[in-house]
LUMNU-32446 format. One record per residue (C-alpha): z, x, y; residue number from 1. Coordinates in steps of 0.5 Angstrom, whole numbers, plus 500, padded with zeros to 3 digits. Layout:
+-----+------+-------+-----+
:  up : east : north : num :
+-----+------+-------+-----+
:   Z :    X :     Y : NUM :
...
+-----+------+-------+-----+
***
This chain:
+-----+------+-------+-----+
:  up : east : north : num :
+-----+------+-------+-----+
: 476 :  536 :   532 :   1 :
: 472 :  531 :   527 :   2 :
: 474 :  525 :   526 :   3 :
: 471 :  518 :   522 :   4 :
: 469 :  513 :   529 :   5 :
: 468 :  506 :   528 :   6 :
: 462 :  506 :   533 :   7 :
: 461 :  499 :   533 :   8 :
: 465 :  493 :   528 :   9 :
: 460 :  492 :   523 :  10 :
: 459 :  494 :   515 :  11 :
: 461 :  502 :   513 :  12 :
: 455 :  503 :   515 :  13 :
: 457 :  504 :   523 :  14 :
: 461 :  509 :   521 :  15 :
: 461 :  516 :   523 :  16 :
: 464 :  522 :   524 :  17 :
: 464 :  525 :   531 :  18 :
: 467 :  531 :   535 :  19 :
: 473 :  528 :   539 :  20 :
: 479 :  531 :   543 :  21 :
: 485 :  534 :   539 :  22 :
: 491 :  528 :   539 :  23 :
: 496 :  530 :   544 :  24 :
: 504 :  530 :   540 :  25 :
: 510 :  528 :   543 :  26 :
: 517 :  530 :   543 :  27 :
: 519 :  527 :   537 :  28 :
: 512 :  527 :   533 :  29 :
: 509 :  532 :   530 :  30 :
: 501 :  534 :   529 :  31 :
: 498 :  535 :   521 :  32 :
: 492 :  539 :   520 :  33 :
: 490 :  533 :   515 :  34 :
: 489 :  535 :   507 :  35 :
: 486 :  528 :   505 :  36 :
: 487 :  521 :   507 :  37 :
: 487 :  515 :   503 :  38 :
: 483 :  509 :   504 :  39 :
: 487 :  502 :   505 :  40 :
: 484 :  495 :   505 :  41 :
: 486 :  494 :   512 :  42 :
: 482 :  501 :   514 :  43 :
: 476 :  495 :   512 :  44 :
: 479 :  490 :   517 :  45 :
: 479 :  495 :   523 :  46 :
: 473 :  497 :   522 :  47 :
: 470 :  490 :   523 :  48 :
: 474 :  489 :   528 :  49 :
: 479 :  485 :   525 :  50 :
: 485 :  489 :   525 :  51 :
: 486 :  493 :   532 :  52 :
: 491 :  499 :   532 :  53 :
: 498 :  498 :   535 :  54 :
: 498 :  498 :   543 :  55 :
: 499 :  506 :   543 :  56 :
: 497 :  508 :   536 :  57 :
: 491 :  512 :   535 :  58 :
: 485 :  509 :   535 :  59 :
: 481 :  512 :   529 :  60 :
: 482 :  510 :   522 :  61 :
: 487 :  512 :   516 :  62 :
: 494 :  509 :   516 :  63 :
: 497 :  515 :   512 :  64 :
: 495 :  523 :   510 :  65 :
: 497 :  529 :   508 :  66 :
: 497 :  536 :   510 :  67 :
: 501 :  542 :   514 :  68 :
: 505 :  542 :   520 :  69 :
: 500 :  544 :   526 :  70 :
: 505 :  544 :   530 :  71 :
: 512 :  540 :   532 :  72 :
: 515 :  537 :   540 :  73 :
: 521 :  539 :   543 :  74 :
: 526 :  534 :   540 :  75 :
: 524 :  535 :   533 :  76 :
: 530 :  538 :   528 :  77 :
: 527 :  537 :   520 :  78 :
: 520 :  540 :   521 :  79 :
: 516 :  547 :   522 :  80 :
: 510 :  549 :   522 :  81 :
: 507 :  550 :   516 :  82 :
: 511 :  545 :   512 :  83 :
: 506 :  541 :   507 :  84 :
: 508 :  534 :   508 :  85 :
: 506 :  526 :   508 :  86 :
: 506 :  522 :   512 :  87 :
: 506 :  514 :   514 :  88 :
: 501 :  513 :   520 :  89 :
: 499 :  507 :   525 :  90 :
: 492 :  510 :   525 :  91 :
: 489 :  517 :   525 :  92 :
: 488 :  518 :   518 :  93 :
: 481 :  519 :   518 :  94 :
: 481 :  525 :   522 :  95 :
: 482 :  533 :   522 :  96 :
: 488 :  533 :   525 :  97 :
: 494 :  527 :   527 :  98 :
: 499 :  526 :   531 :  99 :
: 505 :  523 :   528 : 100 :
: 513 :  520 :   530 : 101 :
: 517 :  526 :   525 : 102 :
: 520 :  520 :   522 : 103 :
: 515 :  517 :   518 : 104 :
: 514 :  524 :   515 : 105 :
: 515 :  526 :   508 : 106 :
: 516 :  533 :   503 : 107 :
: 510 :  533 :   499 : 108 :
: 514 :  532 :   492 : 109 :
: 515 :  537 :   488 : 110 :
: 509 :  537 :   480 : 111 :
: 505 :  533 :   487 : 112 :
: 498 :  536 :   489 : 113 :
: 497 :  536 :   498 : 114 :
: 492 :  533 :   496 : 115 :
: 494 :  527 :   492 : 116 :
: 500 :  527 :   496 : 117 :
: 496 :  523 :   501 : 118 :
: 496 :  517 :   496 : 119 :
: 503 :  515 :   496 : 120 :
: 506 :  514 :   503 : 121 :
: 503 :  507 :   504 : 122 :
: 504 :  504 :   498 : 123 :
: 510 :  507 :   497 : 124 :
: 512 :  504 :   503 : 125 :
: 509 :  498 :   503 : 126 :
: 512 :  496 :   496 : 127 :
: 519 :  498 :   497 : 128 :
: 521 :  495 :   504 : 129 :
: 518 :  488 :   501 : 130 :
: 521 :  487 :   493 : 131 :
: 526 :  491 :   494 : 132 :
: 529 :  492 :   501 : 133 :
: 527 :  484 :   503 : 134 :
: 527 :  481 :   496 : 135 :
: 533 :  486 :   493 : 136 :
: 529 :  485 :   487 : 137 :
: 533 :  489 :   481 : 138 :
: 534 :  492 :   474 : 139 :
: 533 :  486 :   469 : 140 :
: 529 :  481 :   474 : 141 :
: 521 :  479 :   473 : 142 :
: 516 :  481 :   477 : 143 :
: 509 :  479 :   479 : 144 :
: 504 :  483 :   482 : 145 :
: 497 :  479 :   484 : 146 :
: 492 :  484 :   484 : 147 :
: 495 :  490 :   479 : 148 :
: 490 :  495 :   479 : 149 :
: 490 :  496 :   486 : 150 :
: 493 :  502 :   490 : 151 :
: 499 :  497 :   492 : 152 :
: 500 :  495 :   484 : 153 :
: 499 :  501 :   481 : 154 :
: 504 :  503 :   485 : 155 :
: 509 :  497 :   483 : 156 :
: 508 :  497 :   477 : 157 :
: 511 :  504 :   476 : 158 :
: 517 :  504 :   480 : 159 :
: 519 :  496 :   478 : 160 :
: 519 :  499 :   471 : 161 :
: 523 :  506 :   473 : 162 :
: 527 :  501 :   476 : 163 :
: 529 :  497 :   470 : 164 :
: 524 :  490 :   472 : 165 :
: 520 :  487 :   467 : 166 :
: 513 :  487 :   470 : 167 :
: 507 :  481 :   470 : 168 :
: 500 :  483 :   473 : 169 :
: 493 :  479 :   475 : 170 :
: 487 :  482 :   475 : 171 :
: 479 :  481 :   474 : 172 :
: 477 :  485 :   467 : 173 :
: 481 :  487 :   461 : 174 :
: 478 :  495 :   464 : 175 :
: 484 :  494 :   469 : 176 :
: 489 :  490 :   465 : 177 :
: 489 :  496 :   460 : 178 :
: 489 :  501 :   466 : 179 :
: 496 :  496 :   468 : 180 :
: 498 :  496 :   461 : 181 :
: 498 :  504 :   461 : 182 :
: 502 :  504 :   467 : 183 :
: 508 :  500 :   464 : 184 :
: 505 :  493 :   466 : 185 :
: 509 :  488 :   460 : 186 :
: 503 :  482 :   461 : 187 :
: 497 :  483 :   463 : 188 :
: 494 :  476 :   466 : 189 :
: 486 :  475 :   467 : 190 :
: 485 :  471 :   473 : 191 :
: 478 :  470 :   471 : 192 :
: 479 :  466 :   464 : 193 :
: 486 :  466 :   464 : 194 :
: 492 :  460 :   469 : 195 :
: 497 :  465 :   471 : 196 :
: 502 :  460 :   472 : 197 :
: 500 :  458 :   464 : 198 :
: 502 :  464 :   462 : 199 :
: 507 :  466 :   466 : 200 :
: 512 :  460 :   464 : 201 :
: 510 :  462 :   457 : 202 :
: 511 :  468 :   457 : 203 :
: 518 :  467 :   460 : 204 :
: 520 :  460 :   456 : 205 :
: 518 :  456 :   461 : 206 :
: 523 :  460 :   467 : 207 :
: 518 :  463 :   471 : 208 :
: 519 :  470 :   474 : 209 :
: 524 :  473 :   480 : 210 :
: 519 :  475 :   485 : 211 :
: 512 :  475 :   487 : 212 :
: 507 :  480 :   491 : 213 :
: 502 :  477 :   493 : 214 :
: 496 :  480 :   498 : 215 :
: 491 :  473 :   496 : 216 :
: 495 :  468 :   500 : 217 :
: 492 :  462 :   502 : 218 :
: 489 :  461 :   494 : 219 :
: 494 :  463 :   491 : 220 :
: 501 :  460 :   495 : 221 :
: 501 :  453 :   491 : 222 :
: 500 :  457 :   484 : 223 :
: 505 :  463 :   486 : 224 :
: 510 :  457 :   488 : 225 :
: 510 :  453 :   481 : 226 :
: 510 :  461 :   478 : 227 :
: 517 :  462 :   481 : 228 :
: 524 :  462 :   477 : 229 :
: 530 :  458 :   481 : 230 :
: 532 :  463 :   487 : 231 :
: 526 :  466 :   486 : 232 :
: 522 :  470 :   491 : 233 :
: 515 :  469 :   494 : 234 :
: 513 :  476 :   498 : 235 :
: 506 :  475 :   502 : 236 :
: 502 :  481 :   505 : 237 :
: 496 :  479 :   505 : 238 :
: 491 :  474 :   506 : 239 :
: 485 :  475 :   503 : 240 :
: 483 :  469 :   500 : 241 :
: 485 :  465 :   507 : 242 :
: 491 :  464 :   511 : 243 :
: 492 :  457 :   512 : 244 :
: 495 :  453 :   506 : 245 :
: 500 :  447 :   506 : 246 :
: 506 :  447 :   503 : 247 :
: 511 :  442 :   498 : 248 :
: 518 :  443 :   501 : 249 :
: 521 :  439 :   495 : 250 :
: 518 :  445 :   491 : 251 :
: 522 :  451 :   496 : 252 :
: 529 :  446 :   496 : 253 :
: 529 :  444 :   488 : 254 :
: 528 :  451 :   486 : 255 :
: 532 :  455 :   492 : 256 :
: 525 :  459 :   493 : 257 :
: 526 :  464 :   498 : 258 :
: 517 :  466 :   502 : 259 :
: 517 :  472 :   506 : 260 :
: 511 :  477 :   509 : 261 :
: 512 :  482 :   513 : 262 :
: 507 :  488 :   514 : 263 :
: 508 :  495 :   516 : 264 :
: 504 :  497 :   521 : 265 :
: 506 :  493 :   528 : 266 :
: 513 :  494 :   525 : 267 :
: 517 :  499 :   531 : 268 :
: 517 :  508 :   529 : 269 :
: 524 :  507 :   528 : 270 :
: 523 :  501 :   523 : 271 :
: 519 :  505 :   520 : 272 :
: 523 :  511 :   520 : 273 :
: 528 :  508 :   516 : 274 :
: 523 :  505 :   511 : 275 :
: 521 :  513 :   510 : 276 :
: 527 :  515 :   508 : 277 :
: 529 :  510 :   504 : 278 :
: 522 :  511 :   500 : 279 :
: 524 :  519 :   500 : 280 :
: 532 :  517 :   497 : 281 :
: 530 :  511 :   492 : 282 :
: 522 :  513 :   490 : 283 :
: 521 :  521 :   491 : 284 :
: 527 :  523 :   486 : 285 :
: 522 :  518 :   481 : 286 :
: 516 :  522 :   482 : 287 :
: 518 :  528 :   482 : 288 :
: 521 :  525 :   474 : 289 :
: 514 :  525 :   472 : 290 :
: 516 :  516 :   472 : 291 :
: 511 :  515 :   478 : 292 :
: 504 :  518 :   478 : 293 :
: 497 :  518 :   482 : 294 :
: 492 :  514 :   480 : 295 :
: 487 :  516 :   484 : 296 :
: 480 :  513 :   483 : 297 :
: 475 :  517 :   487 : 298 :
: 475 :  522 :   492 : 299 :
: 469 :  523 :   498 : 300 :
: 468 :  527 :   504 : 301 :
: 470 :  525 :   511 : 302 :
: 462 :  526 :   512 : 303 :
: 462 :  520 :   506 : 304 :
: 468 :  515 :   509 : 305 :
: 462 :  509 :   509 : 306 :
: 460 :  510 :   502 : 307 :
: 468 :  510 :   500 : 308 :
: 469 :  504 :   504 : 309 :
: 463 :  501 :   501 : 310 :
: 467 :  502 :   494 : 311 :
: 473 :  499 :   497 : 312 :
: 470 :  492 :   498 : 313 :
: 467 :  492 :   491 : 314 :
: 474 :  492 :   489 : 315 :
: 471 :  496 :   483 : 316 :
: 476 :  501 :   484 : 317 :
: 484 :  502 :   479 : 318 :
: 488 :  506 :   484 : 319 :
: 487 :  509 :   491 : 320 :
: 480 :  513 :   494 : 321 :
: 482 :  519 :   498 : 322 :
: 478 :  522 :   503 : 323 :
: 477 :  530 :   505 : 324 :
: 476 :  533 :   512 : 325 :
+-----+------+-------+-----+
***
């Protein structure tokens, strides 16, 4: 099969497709002949050798897909050949085909493309095990959602809306605050002109908000701390801006704030099979409703990964990037 390899760690341009051998399934995995893939920030770090794959995990790039089921191991019950699905992936995404734990495999929604369906599984994943399974984040609270016109927060906002919160967002131009605002997005913030803490204590008559989600860190941690209400709760998944930061315990202790990170890709498949299902009860009936779209930005050719990434790291993007084998 062809795939994307990182031929050396370096910039996009050490990106290259290249014939490999087809992945070999287990017997609780299946194979997908890959429709489209999404690109993820991570996909940047991996490709500079920052990020390596989990110890097992495939090699090659891509932490999500879409596509139809090839084939299916001997312990495998839900799934069949020829099933269109999605799938959460530890890498292999950048490829014609991959193999994957059947866990981590989800039905395309209905009213969705097979090609689009490529850019749910990892947002939707990564937002709903963080605000909602860990920070129980709920119907009437505040969120906020640093960087709002990403894959991440484009997602966010849509399903913290579905779900009754109210939702502040940052981002660097008034073209990404109105795509967040169209989204459902309540407040929208520019980071480069405006104080985020500033506006969130006046929009909130001087409370702060319930949760944050935050993927800047180091930069962001103090003023993410002083924009917290009481009980609030601060969840990182993300370091972009640095990961080394000092902290004020007085402000966690007088607030009862509560600091939480995680990430998905190093978590156990049987950790991440209990996230997929949860995201297919909780997120899939919201997007076949028609309350969680796409927002897809661009779309490339697999043959094109290097000018995709090179898209990523302006961060010029509102939403996801797909690639197509």
């Amino acid at each position: 099969m062809k795939a994307v390899v990182v031929t050396t760690p370096g910039g996009p341009e050490v990106l290259r497709v290249q014939e490999v051998e087809d992945p070999q399934i287990k017997g609780d995995e299946v194979l997908i002949k890959v429709e489209a893939t999404a690109l993820n920030r991570a996909d940047t770090f991996q490709r500079k050798g920052l990020y390596p794959p989990p110890p097992g995990s495939s090699q090659y790039l891509g932490l999500e897909c879409s596509g139809t089921i090839e084939a299916v191991g001997k312990h495998v019950s839900r799934w069949k050949v020829g099933d269109q699905v999605c799938a959460l992936l530890s890498g292999g995404g950048y490829a014609e085909k991959v193999a994957v734990p059947a866990g981590q495999v989800l039905p395309v929604p209905p009213g969705i493309s097979l090609k689009d369906a490529a850019s749910f599984p990892e947002v939707a994943c990564t937002v709903w095990s963080t605000i909602f399974m860990m920070s129980r984040l709920s119907s009437g609270e505040t969120l906020l959602v640093h960087g709002g016109s990403s894959g991440i927060g484009t997602f966010a906002i849509q399903i913290a809306k579905y779900r009754g919160v109210r939702v502040f967002v940052t981002a660097g131009s008034e073209e990404k605050l109105a795509a967040c605002k169209e989204l459902g997005a309540d407040v929208g913030i520019n980071y480069k002109t405006e104080d985020f803490v500033t506006r969130v204590k006046e929009e909130t008559g001087g409370k702060g908000v319930d949760v944050i989600l935050d993927s800047i860190g180091q930069a962001y941690f103090k003023l993410n701390l002083d924009s917290l209400a009481f009980d609030g709760r601060l969840f990182v998944i993300g370091t972009l801006s640095g990961a080394v930061s000092e902290i004020d315990l007085r402000v966690v202790l007088s607030k009862r704030l509560t600091i939480q990170a995680a990430g998905l890709r190093y978590r156990s498949p049987e950790n991440k099979a209990v996230i997929v299902r949860e995201v297919e009860e909780n997120v899939w009936p919201a997007i076949v409703a028609g309350k969680v779209k796409t927002v897809v930005y661009k779309r490339f050719p697999l043959s094109e990964a290097a000018e995709a990434h090179q898209l990523m790291e302006t961060s010029q993007h509102i939403g996801k990037i797909l690639l197509f084998p």
